[in-house]
Backbone as CSV, one residue per row, in Angstrom:
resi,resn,N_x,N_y,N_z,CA_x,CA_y,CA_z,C_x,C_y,C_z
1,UNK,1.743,12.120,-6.427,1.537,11.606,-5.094,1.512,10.085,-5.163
2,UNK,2.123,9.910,-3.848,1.949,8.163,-3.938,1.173,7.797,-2.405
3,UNK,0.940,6.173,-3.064,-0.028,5.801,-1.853,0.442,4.415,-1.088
4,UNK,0.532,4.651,0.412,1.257,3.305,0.809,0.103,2.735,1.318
5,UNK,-0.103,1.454,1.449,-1.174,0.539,1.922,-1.075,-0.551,3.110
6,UNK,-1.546,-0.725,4.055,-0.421,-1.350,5.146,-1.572,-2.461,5.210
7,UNK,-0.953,-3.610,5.761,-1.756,-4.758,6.255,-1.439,-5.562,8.042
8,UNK,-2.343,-6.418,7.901,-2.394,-6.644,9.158,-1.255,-7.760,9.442
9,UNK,-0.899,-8.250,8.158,0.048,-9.995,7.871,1.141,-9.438,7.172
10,UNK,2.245,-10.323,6.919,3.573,-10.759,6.040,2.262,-11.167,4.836
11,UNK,1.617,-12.108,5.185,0.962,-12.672,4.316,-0.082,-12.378,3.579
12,UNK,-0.830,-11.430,3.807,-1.588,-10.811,3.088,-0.376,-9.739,2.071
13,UNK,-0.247,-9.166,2.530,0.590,-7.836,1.872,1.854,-8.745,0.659
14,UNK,2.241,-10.043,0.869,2.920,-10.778,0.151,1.710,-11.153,-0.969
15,UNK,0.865,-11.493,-0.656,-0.568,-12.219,-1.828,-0.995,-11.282,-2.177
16,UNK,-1.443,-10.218,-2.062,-1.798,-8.838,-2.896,-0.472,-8.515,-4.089
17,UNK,0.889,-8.385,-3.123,1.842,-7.661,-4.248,1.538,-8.580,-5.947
18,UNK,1.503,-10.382,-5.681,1.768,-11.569,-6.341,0.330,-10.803,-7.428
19,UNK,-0.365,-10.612,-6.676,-1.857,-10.881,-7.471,-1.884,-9.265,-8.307
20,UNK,-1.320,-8.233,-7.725,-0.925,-7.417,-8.851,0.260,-6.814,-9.573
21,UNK,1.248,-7.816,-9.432,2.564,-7.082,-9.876,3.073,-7.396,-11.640
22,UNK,1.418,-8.128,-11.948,1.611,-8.698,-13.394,0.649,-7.421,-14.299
23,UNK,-0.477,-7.038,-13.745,-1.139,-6.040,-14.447,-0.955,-4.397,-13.689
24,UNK,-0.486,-3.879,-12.101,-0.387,-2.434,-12.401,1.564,-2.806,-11.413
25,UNK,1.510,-1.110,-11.421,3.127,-1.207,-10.678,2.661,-0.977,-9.188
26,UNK,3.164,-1.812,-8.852,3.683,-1.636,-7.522,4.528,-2.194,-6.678
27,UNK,5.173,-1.882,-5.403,6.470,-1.978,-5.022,6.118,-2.820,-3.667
28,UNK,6.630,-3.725,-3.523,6.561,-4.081,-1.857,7.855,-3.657,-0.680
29,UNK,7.159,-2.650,-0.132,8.501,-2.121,0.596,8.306,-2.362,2.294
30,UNK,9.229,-2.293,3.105,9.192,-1.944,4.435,8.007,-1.095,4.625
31,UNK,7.614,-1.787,5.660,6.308,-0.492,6.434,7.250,0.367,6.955
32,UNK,6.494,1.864,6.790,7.614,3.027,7.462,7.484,2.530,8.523
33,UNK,8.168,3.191,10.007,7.710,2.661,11.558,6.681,4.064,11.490
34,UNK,6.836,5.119,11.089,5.926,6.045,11.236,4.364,6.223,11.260
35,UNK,4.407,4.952,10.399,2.629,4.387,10.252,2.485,3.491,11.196
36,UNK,3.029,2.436,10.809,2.679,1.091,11.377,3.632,0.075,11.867
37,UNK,3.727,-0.843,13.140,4.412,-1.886,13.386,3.865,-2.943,13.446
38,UNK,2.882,-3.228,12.482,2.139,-4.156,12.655,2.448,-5.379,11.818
39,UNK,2.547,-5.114,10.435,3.300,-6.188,9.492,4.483,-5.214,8.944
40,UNK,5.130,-6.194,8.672,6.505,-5.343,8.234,6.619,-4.956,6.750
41,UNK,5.636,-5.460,5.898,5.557,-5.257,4.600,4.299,-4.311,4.202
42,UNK,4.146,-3.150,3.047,2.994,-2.448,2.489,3.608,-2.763,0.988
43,UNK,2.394,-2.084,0.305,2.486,-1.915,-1.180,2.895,-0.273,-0.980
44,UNK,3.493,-0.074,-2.141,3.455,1.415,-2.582,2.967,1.899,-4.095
45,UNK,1.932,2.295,-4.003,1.302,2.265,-5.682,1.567,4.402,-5.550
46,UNK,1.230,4.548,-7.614,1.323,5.776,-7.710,-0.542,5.876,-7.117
47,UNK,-0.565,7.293,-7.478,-2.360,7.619,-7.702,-2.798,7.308,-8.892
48,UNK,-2.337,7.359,-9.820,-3.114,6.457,-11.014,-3.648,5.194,-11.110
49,UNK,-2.411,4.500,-9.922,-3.205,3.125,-10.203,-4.224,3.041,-8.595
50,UNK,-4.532,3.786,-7.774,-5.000,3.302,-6.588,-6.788,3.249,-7.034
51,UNK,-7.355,3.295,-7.950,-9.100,3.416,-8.122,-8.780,1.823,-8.448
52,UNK,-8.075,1.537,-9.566,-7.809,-0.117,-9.842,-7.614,-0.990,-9.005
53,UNK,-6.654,-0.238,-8.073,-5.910,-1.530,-7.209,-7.180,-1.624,-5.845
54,UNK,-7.835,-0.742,-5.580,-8.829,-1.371,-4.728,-10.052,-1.806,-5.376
55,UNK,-10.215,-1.672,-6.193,-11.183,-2.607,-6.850,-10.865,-3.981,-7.093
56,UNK,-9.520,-3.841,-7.457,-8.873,-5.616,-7.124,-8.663,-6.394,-6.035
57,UNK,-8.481,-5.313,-4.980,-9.029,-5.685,-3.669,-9.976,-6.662,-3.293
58,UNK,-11.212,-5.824,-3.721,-12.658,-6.087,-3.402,-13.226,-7.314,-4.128
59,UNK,-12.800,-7.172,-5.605,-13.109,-8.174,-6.058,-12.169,-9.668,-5.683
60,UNK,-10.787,-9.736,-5.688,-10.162,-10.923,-5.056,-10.052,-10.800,-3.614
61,UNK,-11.476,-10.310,-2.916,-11.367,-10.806,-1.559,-10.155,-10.726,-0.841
62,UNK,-9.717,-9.760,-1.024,-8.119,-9.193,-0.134,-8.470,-8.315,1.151
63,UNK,-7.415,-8.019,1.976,-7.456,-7.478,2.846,-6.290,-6.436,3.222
64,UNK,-6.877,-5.341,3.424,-5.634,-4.665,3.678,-6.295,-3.863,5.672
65,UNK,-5.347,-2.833,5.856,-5.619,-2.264,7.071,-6.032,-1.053,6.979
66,UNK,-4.897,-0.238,6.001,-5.140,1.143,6.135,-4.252,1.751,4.732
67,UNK,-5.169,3.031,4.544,-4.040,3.203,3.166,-3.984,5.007,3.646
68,UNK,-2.616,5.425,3.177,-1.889,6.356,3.401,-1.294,7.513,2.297
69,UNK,-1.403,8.452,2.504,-1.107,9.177,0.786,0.183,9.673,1.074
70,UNK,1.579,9.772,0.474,2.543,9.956,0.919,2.944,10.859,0.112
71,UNK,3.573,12.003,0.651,4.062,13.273,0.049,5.492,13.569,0.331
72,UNK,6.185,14.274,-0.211,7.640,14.399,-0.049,7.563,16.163,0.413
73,UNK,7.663,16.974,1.328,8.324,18.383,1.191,9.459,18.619,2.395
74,UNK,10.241,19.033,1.269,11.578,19.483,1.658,12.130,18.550,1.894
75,UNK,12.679,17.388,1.278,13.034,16.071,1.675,12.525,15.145,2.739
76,UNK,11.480,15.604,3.574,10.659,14.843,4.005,9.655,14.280,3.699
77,UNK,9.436,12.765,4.002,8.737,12.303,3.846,7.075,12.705,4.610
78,UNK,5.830,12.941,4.560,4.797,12.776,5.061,3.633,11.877,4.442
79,UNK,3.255,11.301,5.798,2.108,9.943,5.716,0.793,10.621,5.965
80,UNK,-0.190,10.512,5.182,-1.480,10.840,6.045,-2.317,9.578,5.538
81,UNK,-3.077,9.053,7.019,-3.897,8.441,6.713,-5.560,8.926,5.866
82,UNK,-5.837,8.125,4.841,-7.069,8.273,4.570,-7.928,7.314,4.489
83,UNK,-9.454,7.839,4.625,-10.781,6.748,4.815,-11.199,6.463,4.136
């Protein structure tokens, strides 16, 4: 499973990817429109790295909006938000 993370800025979601794309993986992709039209950019991390990557959050004072667990069946994509 993977997890998309959406923000409220270009600019936040640009300074998060910077601040972890040296220690875990993650991807900066288009926000689906299915989630969000709010910034046009999210991260997409696996589940292995999402306990890390919000702890890097918290500790470098980042901001995100909302994070999403994304599943594939039958060639579809599905978003669910989680709290």
């Amino acid at each position: 499973m993977n997890y998309v993370i959406t923000f409220e800025s270009s600019h936040h979601a640009i300074k998060a990817e910077r601040k972890f794309m040296k220690s875990h993986k993650t991807d900066l992709i288009p926000t689906p429109r299915e989630i969000s039209s709010e910034c046009g950019f999210s991260l997409k991390i696996s589940e292995t790295e999402l306990t890390s990557i919000l702890e890097l959050f918290i500790e470098n004072s980042l901001k995100y909006a909302k994070i999403y667990s994304l599943t594939v069946q039958e060639g579809e994509k599905r978003y669910e938000e989680n709290n």
